[in-house]
C-alpha positions in Angstrom: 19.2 100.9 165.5 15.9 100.8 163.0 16.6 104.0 161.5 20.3 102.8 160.9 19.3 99.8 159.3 16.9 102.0 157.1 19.4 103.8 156.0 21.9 101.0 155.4 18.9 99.4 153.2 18.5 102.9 151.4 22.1 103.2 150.5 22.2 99.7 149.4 19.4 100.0 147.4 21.1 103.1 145.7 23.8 101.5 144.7 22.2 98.5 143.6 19.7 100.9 141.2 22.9 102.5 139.9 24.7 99.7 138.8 21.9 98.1 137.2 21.1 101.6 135.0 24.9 101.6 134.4 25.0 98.6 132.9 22.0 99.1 130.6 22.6 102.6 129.7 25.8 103.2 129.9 27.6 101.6 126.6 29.6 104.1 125.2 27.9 106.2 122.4 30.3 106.5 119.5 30.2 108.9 116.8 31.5 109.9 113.6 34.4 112.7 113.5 35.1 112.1 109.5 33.5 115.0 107.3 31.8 114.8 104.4 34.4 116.4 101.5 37.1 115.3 104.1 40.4 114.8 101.6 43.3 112.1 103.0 46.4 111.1 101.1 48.2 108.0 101.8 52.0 106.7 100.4 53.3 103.4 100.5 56.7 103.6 102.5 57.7 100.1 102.6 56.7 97.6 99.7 58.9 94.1 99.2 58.2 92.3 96.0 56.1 89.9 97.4 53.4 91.9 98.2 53.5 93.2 94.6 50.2 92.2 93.0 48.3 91.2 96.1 44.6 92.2 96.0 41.7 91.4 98.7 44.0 92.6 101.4 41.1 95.3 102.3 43.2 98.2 101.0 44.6 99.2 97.6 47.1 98.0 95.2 50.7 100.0 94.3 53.4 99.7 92.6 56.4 101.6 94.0 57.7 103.3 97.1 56.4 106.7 97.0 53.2 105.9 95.3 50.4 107.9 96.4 46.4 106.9 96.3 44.1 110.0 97.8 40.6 109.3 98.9 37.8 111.9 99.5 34.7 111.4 101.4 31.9 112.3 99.3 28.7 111.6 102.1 27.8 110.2 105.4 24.5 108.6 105.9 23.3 107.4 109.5 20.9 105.1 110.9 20.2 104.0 113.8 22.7 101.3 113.5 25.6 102.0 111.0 27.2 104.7 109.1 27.6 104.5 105.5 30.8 106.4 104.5 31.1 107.0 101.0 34.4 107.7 99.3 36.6 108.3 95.9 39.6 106.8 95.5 41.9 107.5 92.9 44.1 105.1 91.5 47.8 105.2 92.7 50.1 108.0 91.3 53.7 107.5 91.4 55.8 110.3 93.1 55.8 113.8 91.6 52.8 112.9 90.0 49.3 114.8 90.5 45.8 113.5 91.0 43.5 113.7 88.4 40.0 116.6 89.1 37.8 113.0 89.0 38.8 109.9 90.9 38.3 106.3 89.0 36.8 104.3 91.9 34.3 104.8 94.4 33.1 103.1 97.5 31.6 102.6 101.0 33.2 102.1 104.6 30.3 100.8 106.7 30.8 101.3 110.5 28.3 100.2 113.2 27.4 102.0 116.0 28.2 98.6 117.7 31.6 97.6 117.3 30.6 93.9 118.2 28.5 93.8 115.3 29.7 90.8 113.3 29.8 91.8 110.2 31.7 94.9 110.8 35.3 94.7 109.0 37.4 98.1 110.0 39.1 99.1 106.9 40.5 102.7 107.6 38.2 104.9 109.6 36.5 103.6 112.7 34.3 105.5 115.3 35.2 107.5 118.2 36.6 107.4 121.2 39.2 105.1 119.0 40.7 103.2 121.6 36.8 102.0 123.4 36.0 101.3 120.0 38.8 99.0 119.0 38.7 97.5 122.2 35.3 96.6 121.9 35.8 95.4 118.3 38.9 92.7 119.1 37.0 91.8 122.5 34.6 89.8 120.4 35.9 89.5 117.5 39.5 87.6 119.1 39.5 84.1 118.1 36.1 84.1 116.6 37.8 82.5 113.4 40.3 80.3 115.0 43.6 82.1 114.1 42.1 83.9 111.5 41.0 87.6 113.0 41.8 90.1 115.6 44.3 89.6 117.4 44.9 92.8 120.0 44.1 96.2 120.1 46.2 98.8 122.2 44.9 102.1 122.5 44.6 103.4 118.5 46.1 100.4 117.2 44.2 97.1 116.0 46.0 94.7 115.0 44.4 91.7 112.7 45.5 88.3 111.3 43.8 88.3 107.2 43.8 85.2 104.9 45.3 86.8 101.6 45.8 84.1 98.8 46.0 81.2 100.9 48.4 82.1 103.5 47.8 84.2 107.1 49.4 87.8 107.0 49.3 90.0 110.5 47.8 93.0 109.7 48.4 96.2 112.0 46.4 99.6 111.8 47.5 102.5 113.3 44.4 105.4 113.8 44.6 109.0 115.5 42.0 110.4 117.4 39.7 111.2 114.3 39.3 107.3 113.8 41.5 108.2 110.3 43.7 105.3 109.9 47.3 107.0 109.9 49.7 104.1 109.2 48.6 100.2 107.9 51.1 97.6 108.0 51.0 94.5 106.1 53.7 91.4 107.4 54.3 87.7 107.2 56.5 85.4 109.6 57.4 88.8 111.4 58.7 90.3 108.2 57.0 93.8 107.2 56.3 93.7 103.6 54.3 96.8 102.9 53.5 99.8 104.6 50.8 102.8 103.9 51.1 106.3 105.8 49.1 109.4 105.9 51.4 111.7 104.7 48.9 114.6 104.1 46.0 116.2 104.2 44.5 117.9 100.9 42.3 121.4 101.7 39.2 121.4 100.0 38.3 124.4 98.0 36.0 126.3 100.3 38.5 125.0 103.4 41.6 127.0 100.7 39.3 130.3 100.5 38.7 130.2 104.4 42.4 129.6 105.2 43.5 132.5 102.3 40.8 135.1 104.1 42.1 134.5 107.6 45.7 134.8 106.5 44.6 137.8 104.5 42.6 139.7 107.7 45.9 138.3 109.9 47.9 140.4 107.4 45.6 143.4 107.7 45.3 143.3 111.7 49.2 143.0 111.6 50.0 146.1 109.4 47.0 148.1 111.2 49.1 147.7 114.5 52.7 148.0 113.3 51.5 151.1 111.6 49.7 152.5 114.6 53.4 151.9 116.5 55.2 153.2 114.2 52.9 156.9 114.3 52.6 156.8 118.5 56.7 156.5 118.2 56.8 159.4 115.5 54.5 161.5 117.0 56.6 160.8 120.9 59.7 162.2 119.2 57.7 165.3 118.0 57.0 166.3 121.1 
């Protein structure tokens, strides 16, 4: 009966020791997927008129359905509590239009490696895994400002109540699994007044030679083989 006992007290004390190191260590470590030269294209696909002219609403300004406003990540500094995610932005471009070679604003996305982090304000890129992060985020963040704030998040998606010129919008942010935001939403009394998607992806320059030298060996390796076919077939019918 001792040695039972000792054994109950052993396995008890097991699990005891790893609970307590899972709650101290075991927070999720998030990282950063986003690259440094990273290129990301969004167009406005909804836009009613009164959204037209509305700044502070944490993104950027358009004018028409079918604008376009690119953003490029230009570095990525981390500490051991945020990272800083620099950025140009160019100015909206209407469709059929191109972007300029130099963009005419810059700035900087800070994330913290703690989504509770007050002062953290998810614009369009957050940390990864996505859906622990958000989670965390809205957990305490919901209802910190009365009913200004988070509101939910489900899996990828964070949706947010922002004060924009006096009046309470419901803000909704679609990300995939990069953390890149791939659709925003902007609505007010369940009306949906402006929407921004990722619609594309621009290569970077050395990204373009890598994808034009793998096409280019592809071609090779393809005409090496149809060629050595075509030669085993001629020389079977010379036999």
């Amino acid at each position: 009966m001792e040695r039972k006992e000792k054994l109950f007290f052993v396995i008890l004390l097991s699990l005891s020791l790893s609970a307590i190191l899972t709650n101290v260590f075991g927070q999720t470590t998030y990282t950063c997927k986003v690259k440094d030269g990273d290129e990301y294209i969004f167009t406005c696909t909804k836009l009613e008129e009164r959204f037209l002219g509305i700044s502070g609403s944490g993104l950027w300004d358009v004018n028409a359905v079918g604008d376009k406003i690119k953003v490029k990540i230009t570095d990525i500094r981390e500490t051991e509590r945020v990272f800083y995610i620099d950025y140009d932005r160019w100015e909206p471009i209407s469709e059929g239009e191109l972007f300029g070679a130099v963009s005419e604003l810059t700035g900087t996305h800070d994330l913290y490696n703690d989504p509770s982090n007050s002062h953290l304000l998810i614009k369009f890129i957050a940390l990864t895994p996505v859906s622990n992060y958000l989670a965390e985020y809205a957990e305490t963040n919901t209802g910190l400002y009365g009913i200004y704030g988070v509101l939910s998040s489900s899996e990828n998606v964070l949706t947010e109540r922002r004060l924009i010129y006096g009046e309470y919008w419901e803000v909704v942010i679609e990300f995939d699994s990069n953390g890149i935001a791939s659709k925003i939403q902007f609505s007010i009394d369940a009306t949906v007044l402006y929407v921004l998607t990722r619609t594309g992806l621009e290569i970077p320059g050395y990204d373009l030679l890598m994808l034009i030298g793998l096409t280019a060996i592809t071609g090779v390796i393809i005409i090496y083989i149809v060629k050595k076919k075509v030669l085993k077939s001629e020389a079977q019918v010379n036999f």
